[in-house]
N, C-alpha and C positions, 0 to 999 in steps of 0.2 A: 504493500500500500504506500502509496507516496507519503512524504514525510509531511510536508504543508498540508493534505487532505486529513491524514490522522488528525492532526494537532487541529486542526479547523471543526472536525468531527468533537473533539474532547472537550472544546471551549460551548459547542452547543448544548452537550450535554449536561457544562459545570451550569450553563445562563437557565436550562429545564431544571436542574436541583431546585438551581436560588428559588425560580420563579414558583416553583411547588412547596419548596420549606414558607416563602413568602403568604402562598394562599393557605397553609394550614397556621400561619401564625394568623391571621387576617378572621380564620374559624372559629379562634381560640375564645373562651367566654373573657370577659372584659372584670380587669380587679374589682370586687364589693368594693362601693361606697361603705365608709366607716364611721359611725352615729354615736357617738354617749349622750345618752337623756339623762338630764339631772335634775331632779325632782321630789314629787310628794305621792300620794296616794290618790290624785288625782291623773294623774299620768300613769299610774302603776295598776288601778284596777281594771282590769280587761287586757295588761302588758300591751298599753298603745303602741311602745316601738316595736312590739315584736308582729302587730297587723301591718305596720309599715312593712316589716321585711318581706310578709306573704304576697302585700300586696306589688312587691319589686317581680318581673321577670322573671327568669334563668339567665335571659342575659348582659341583667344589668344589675345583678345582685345590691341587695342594701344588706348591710349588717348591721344589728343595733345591740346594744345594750347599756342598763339602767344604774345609776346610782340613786338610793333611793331612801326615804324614811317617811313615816307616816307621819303627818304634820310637820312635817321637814320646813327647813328654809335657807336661805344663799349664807345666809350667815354662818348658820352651822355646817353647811357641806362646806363654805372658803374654811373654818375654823379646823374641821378636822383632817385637811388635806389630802382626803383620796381623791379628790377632782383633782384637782393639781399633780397629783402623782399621776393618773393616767394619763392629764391632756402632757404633763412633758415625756410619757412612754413613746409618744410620736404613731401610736398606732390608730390613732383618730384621725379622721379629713373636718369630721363637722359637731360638733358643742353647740346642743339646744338645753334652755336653761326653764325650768318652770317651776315659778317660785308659788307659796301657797298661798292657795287661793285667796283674795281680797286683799292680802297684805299691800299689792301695787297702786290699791285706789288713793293710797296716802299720798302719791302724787298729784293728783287735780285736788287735793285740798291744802291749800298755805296753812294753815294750821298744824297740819301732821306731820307735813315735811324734817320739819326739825326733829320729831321724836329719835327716841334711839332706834326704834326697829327698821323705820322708815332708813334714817341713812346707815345704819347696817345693812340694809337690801343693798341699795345703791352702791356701797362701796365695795360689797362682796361681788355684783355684778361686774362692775368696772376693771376688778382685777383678776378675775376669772375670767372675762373677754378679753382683757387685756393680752393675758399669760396665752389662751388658746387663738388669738391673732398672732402673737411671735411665733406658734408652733406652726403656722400658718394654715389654719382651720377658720372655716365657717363659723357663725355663731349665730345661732336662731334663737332668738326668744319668745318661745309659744307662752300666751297668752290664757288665763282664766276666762271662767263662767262666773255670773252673780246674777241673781235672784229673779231682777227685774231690768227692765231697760232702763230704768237710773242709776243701778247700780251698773250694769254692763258699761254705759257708757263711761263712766270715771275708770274703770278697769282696762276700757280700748282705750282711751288717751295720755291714761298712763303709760302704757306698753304703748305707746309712738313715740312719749316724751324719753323711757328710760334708753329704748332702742337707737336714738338721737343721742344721746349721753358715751353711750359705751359704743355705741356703731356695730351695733347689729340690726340684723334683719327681722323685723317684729313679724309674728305671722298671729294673727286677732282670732284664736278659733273661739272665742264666745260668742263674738259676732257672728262665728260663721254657725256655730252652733244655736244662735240664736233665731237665724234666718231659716235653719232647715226644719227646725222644731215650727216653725211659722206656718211651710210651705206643705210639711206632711206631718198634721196632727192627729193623724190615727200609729204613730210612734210615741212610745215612749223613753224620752232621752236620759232621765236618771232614775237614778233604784232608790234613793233618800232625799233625807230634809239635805244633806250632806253636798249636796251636788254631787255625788258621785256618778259616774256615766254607766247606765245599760249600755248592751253591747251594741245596738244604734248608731247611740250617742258616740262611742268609742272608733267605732268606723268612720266615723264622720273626720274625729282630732285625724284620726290615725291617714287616711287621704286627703285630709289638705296639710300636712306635714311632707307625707308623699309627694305632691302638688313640687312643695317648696323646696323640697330637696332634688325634684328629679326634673321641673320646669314642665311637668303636664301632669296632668290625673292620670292616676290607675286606670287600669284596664278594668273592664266588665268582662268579667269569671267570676266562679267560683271560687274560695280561697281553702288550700290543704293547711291547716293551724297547726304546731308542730311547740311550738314553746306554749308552758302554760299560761293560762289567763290567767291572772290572779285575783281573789275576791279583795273586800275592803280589811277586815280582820288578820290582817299577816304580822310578824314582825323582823324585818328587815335588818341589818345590817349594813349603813349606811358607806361605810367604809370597804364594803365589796362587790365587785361587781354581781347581777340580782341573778346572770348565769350560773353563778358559781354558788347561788348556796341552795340548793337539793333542796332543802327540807321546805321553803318555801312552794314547793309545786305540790305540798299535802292534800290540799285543798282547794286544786285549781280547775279549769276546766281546760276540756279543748273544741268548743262545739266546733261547727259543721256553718258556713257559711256562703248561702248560696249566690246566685250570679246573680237573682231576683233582689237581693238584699242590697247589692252592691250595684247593682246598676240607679238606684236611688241616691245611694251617697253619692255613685259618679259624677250625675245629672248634676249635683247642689257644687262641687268644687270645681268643674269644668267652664262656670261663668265666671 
């Protein structure tokens, strides 16, 4: 065989490797998005980030998980530094922060601003966005539910104002929880005086979180639930992640969530 035609031969064959290693790399599923929720028992009943992961793809995977305490708040998760220890593990892309419930309305009122709780919120928020901006992470601050639309509203303009402060991305799901609850009132959106969320109301946080994180709504499926749901009555262990400690899924569920279910939520976060 001529010695120019081999080697001409050899170099087609090296350019068919590249080109085929190239389309099974091109195949390959694309790295999970990386999520810590940090939170209360508002976020934690029904394991909202773990409906966000269901409702990701195969391939666009979301990974979530919580730090978490029952009446919890920014103050004591900056205090006892397991947020901080994981946001500088570097194994997070995005830090949503959901402080409890009503405590944020103390910003639309001059009055309360000064208290000590109030700027303990603020100042735990500030340096906990802070810290997860140098690691160079996202920061979402999902927002509460309150009672009535007087109360909602001091609670959404609080969440624009602290989102403004620390520069994050406020995402309002009271609001938005408040409009779905509006629009399909044969739902019921909480189990208590508590405001705690039926699993409805949970689907709802859980796809406009989706929404924010992925820049569209969930698909309309069916969803295979695989981490447990968790009830209101747990006790947590704020300084580990809620993956890792077993004995919280004593008591949890995993229902069955059909395409019927979710194509209602779809419809409410897709405007």
């Amino acid at each position: 065989m001529n010695k120019a035609f081999f080697c001409l031969v050899l170099a087609i064959a090296g350019l068919c490797a590249s080109a085929s290693v190239g389309a099974l790399d091109n195949s390959a599923p694309a790295a999970p998005q990386r999520v810590l929720v940090v939170g209360n028992s508002l976020v934690y009943v029904n394991n909202v980030p773990a409906l966000v992961s269901a409702m990701a793809p195969a391939d666009a995977p979301i990974v979530t998980d919580m730090l978490i305490a029952a009446g919890g708040d920014m103050s004591e998760r900056l205090g006892d530094g397991a947020v901080a220890r994981e946001i500088s593990s570097g194994r997070w892309q995005v830090l949503v922060l959901q402080e409890r419930g009503g405590l944020l309305a103390c910003l639309d009122k001059p009055a309360q601003r000064d208290e000590r709780t109030c700027r303990g919120s603020v100042i735990a928020h500030k340096k906990l966005s802070q810290l997860a901006r140098t690691h160079g992470m996202r920061v979402i601050l999902l927002g509460t539910w309150g009672p009535d639309s007087i109360w909602q509203g001091q609670l959404s303009r609080s969440l624009r104002k602290l989102a403004g402060l620390i520069e994050a991305e406020p995402l309002d799901a009271g609001a938005q929880l408040r409009d779905f609850g509006q629009k399909n009132p044969q739902l019921s959106l909480y189990q208590d005086e508590s405001l705690h969320l039926s699993l409805d109301g949970s689907l709802l946080v859980a796809a406009a979180l989706y929404r924010q994180l992925s820049g569209h709504a969930p698909r309309v499926r069916s969803l295979e639930i695989t981490a447990p749901l968790y009830p209101v009555r747990i006790l947590p262990d704020p300084t580990v992640l809620a993956s890792q400690q077993s004995a919280l899924a004593d008591n949890a569920i995993r229902p069955a969530v059909s395409a019927e279910q979710m194509a209602i939520v779809v419809e409410s976060v897709s405007k």
